[in-house]
C-alpha positions in Angstrom: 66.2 33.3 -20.2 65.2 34.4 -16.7 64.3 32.3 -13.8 60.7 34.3 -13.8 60.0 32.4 -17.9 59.5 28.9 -16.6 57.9 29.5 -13.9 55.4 32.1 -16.0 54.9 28.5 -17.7 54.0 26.5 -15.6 51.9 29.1 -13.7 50.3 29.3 -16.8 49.6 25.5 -17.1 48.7 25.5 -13.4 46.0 28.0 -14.2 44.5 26.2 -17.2 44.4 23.1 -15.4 42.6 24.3 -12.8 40.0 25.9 -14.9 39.8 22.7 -16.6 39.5 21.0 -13.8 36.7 23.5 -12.4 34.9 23.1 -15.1 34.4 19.3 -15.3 34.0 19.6 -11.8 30.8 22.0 -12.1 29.6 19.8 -15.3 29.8 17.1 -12.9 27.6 18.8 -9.8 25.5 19.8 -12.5 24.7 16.6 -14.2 24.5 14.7 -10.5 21.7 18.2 -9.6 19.9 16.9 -13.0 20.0 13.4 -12.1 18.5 14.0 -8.5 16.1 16.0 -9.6 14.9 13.1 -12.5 15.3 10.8 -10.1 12.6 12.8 -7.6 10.5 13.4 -10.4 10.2 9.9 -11.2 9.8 8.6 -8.3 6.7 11.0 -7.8 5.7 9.6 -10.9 5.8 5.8 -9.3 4.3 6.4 -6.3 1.1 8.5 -7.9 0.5 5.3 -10.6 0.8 2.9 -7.3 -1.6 4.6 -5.7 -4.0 5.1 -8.8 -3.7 1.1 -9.3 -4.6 0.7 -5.5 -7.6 2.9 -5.5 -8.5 1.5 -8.9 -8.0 -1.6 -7.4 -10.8 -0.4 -4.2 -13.0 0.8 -6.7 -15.7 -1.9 -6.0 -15.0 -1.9 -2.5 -16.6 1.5 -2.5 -19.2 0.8 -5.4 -20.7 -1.9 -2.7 -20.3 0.2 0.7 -21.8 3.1 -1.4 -24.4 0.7 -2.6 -25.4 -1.0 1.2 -25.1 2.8 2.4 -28.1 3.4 -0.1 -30.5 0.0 0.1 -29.6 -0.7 3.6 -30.3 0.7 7.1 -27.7 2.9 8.2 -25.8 0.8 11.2 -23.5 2.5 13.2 -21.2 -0.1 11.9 -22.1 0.8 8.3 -21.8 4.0 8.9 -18.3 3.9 10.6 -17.1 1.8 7.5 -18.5 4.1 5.2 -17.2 7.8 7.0 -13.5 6.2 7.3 -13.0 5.1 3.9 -14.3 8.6 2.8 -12.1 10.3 4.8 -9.0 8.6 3.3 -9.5 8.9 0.2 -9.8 12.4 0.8 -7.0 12.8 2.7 -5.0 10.9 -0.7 -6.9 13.6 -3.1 -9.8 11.1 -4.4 -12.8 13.0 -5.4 -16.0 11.9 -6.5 -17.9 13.8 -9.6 -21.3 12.8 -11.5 -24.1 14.9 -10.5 -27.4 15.0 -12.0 -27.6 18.1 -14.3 -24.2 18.1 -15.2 -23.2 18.5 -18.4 -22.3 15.5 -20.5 -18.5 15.1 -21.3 -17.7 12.1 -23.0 -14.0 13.1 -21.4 -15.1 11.4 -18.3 -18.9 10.0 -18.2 -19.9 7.0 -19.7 -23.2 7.0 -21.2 -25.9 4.4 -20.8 -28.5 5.9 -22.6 -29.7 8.3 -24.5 -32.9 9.9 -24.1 -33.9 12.5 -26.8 -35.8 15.4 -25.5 -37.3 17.7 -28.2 -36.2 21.1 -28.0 -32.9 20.1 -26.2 -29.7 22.2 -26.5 -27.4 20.1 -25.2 -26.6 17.2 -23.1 -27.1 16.7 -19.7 -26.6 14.3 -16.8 -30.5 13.0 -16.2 -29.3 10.3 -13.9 -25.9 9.1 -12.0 -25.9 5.1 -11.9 -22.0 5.3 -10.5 -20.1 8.0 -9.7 -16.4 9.0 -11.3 -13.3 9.3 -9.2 -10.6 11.5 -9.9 -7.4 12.1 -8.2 -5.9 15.2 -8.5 -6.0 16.1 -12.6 -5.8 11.8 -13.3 -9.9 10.3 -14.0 -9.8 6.9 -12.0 -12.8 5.8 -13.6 -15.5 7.9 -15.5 -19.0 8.5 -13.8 -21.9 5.9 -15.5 -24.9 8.6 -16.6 -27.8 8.1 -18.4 -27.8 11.3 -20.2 -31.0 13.6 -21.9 -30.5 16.5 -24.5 -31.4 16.5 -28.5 -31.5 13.9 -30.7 -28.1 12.6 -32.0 -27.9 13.4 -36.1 -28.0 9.4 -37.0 -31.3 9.3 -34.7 -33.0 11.7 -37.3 -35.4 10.1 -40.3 -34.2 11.5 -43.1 -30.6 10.7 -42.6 -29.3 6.9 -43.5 -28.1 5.2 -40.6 -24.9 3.1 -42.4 -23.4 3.1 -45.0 -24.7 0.4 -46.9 -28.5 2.3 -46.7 -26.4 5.1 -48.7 -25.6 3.2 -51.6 -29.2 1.9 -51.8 -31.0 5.3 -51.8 -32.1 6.4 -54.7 
């Protein structure tokens, strides 16, 4: 055997270690890459439900400056209060919705009432008694409407309301 056969070997074995070794090594990096990248995303995640359970939280902070904004004369102090805290939650992404005209979605308005206009095509925002919130894509609360459009089907008269008046028709 010549000198150049063990060492062929061992080169060999050198080699496949190494690629082993490279290998595990870029498994590794990419498994710590995956982690970081999980670990951003969910801290996103935390700090976007904090801040919805904050502003949730200030909801009836704003309900009564809103409130004392419309019932009361507008102070400079009033006003001040009112201008600041609608300016930060703007600058967090907090928008308001629930105008008058807009069309009922029982995806983020709550209705009050109901009141049935003949003729109606479809339901409508007649009245805002507390506007939604949203921030970004996530509702915060859903706007309180009254709402106006056609009657619902179990407001018509020749339709039972429950069951029970089913089994009792003739």
């Amino acid at each position: 055997m010549t000198a150049s056969g063990p060492k062929s070997i061992e080169l060999e074995e050198l080699r496949r270690l190494v690629g082993e070794r490279t290998a595990d090594l870029q498994r590794v990096k990419a498994e710590y890459d995956n982690y970081r990248k999980r670990l951003r995303r969910d801290r996103l995640a935390v700090r976007e439900i904090a801040v919805a359970n904050v502003l949730r939280a200030l909801m009836p902070v704003l309900d009564a400056v809103d409130r004392a904004c419309a019932h009361e004369p507008l102070t400079p102090g009033l006003k001040d209060i009112a201008d600041s805290l609608g300016d930060q939650l703007g600058s967090l992404g907090v928008r308001s919705f629930g105008e008058v005209g807009d069309p009922f979605d029982p995806a983020c308005h709550d209705a009050l009432a109901h009141h049935a206009v003949p003729g109606g095509d479809r339901l409508v925002c007649s009245a805002v008694v507390r506007p939604g919130y949203r921030l970004g894509d996530r509702l915060l609360r859903p706007a309180t409407v009254e709402v106006t459009g056609p009657a619902a089907p179990e407001d018509q008269p020749d339709r039972p309301k429950t069951f029970a008046s089913r089994r009792h028709r003739p």
